[in-house]
N, C-alpha and C positions, 0 to 999 in steps of 0.2 A: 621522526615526525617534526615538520615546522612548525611555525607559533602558530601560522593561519589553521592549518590542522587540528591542534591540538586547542583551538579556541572554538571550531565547528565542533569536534566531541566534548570537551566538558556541557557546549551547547547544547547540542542534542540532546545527553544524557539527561540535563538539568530541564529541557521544555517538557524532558519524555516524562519525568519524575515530579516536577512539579508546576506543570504546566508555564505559558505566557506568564501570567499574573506573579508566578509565584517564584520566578527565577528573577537574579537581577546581573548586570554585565558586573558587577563585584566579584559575586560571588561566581562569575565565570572565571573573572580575573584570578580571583585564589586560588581555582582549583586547576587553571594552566601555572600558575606562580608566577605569574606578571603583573602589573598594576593598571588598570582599570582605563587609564588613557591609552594603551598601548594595544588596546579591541581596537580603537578610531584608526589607528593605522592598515587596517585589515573592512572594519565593516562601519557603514556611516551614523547607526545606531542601532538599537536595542532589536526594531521592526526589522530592519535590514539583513541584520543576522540571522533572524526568526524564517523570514522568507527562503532567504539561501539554505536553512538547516530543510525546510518546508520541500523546496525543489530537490536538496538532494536528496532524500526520503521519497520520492514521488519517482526520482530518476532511477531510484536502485528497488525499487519494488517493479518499475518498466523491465529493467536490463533480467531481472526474475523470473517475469514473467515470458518476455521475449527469448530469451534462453532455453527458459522449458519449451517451449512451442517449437523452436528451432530445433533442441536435441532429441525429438520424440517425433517427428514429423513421420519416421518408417513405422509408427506402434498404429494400430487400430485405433478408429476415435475414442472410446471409452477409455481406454490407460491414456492417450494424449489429456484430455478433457479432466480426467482424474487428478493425474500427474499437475498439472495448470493450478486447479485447485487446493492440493497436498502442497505444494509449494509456497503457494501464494500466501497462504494460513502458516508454513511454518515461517515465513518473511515477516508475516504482524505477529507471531507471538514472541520474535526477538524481541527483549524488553526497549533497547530503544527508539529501533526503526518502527517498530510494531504499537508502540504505545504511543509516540510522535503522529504516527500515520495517523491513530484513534483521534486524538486532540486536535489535530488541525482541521482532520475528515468534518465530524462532529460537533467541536467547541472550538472556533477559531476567534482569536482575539478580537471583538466588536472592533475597535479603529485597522485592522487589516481585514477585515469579510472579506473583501473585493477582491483585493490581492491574492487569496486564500482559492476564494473562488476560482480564480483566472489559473489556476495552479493546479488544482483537482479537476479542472478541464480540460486543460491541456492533456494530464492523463488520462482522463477519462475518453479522449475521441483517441489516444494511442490504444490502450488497452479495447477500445471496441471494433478498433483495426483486426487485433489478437481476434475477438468475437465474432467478430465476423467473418476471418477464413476457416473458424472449425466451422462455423454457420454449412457456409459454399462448400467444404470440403466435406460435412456429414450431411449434406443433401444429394451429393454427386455421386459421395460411396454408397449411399441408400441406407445410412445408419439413422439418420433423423428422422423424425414423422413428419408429414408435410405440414408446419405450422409456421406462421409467418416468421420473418428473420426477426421483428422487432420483440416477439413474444420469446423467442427463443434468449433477447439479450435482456430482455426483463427479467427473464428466470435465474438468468445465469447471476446477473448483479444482486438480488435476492438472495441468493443462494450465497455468493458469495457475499456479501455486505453481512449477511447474520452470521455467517461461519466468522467473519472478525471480530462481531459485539460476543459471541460464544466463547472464542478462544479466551478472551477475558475473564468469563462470567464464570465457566463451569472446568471443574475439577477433574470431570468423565469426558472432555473436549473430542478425545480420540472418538468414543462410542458415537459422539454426537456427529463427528463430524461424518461417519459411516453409513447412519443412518439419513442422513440428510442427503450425501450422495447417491445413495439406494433409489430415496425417494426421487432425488430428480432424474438420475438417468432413466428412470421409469419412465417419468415422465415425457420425455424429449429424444427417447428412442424407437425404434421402429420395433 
């Protein structure tokens, strides 16, 4: 692994564990074994690394996501839809990617909101692309109930948004996470 690498992981590790605030480019410097000016030759400050750690956590929960959708395309909606979900849950409860995801999602550093912003948008209209073909394709196979597209991607981000604050929270995550899928395929199928 080269230094730019291994200065994005002790990063990561460090924002996932002790947020923005509480990480400093030092104490990244130590934990790659380099010294502290030699981040500037890789990233143009503290923000700038923070952001890139921020995009590639947004781009490997996308590549997650899109993958599952892709290799599951010949299963029936329900195991597709499932599968999206099971995966995406086991992608935030990796401690770094998972916990990084929580803290920028959630609590982003007051002087980057914006930036932060422009970032979980970016994923967000990718990921509703994903929503939108189970949408088209479980109203085609006649597995959805006829309810509008937008209700359908309110559900789904719901559903998923609480399945990431859960995987954190609770100790019975699996239980949880079964019964909440119960509940919504119920809900949003035929």
């Amino acid at each position: 692994m080269n230094t730019k690498d291994q200065i994005i992981e002790a990063a990561k590790c460090s924002f996932a564990l002790h947020g923005y605030e509480g990480t400093t480019l030092s104490q990244i410097a130590k934990e790659v074994g380099i010294q502290k000016p030699s981040i500037y030759n890789h990233f143009k400050s503290k923000n700038d690394l923070y952001l890139y750690v921020a995009e590639m956590v947004i781009d490997a929960l996308l590549v997650r996501m899109k993958g599952t959708y892709e290799r599951h395309r010949n299963e029936n909606l329900e195991t597709r839809l499932y599968l999206l979900f099971k995966n995406s849950c086991d992608f935030i409860q990796n401690k770094q990617e998972g916990m990084m995801y929580v803290r920028f999602l959630f609590f982003p550093p007051v002087e980057l909101k914006e930036e932060v912003k422009t970032i979980v948008s970016r994923g967000d209209s990718q990921i509703e692309d994903i929503v939108n073909k189970f949408y088209i394709e479980g109203i085609e196979e006649g597995q959805l109930r006829d309810i509008p597209k937008q209700t359908f991607r309110s559900a789904f981000y719901f559903l998923l948004d609480g399945l990431f604050t859960e995987s954190f929270i609770y100790d019975d995550f699996l239980i949880r996470f079964e019964e909440a899928w119960t509940v919504f395929w119920y809900g949003v199928s035929r």
